[in-house]
C-alpha positions as CSV (number, residue, x, y, z in Angstrom):
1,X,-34.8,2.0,66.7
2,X,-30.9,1.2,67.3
3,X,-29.7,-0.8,70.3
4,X,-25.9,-1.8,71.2
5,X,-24.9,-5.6,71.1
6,X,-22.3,-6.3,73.3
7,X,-19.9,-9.8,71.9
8,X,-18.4,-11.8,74.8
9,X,-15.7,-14.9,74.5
10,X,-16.4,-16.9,71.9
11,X,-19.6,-14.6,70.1
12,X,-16.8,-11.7,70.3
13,X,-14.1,-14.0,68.2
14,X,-17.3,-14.6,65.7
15,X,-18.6,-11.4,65.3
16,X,-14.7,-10.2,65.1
17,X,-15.5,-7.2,67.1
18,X,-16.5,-6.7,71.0
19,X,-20.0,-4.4,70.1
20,X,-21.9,-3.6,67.1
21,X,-25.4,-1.6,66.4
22,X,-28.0,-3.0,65.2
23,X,-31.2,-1.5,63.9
24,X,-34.4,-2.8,64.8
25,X,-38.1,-1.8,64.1
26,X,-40.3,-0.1,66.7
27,X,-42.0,-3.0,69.1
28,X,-39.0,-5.4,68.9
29,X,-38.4,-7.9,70.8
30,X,-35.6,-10.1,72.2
31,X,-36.6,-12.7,69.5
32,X,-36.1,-10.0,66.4
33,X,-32.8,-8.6,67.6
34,X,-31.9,-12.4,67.9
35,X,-32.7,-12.5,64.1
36,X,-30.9,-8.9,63.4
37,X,-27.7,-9.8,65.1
38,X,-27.7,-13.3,62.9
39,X,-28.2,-11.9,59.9
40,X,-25.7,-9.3,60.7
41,X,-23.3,-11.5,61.8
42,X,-23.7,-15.0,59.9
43,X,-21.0,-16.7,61.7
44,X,-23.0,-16.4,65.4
45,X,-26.2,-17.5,63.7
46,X,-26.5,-21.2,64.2
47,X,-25.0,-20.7,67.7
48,X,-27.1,-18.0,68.7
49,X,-30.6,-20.0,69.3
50,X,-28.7,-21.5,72.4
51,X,-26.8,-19.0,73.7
52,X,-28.4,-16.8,76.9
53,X,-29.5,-12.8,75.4
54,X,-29.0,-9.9,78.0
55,X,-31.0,-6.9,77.7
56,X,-29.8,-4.4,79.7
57,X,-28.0,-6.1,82.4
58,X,-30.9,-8.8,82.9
59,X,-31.3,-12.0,81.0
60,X,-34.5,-11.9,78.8
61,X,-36.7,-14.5,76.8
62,X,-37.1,-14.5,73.1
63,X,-40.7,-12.7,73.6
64,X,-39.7,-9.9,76.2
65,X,-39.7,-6.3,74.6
66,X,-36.6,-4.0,73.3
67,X,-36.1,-0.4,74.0
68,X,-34.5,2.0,71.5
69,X,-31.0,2.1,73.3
70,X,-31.2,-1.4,75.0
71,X,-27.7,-2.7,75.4
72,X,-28.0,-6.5,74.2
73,X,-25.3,-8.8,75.3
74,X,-24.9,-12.2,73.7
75,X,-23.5,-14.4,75.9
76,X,-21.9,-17.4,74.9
77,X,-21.2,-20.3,77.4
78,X,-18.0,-20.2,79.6
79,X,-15.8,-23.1,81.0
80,X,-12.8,-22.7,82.2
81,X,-11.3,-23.1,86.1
């Protein structure tokens, strides 16, 4: 199945590119696209166990389930005033 990763801030800058997709097989979760999107993108890997994963507009833990399509965001912390 494919799904759509969405970069923001900092995980954009990393991944040099706003959105990327990623294949992932049937029964994935938020855990294994986790894995996908760091050994796509090497740079966000040691980052990315920390940062928050969106699926489809709602934050998700590492065990909830991916739907071919799913729009993943990974979204690094913001600062800032």
């Amino acid at each position: 199945m494919r799904i759509r990763v969405l970069f923001f801030a900092v995980a954009r800058d990393a991944a040099g590119r706003e959105a990327a997709d990623i294949e992932l097989p049937a029964g994935a979760t938020v855990a294994d696209a986790r894995r996908a999107i760091g050994e796509a993108f090497p740079a966000l890997e040691p980052r990315l166990r920390s940062w928050p994963i969106a699926v489809d507009l709602e934050y998700a833990r590492p065990g909830t389930p991916v739907r071919d399509g799913a729009e993943v965001a990974v979204i690094p912390p913001v600062s800032g005033g």
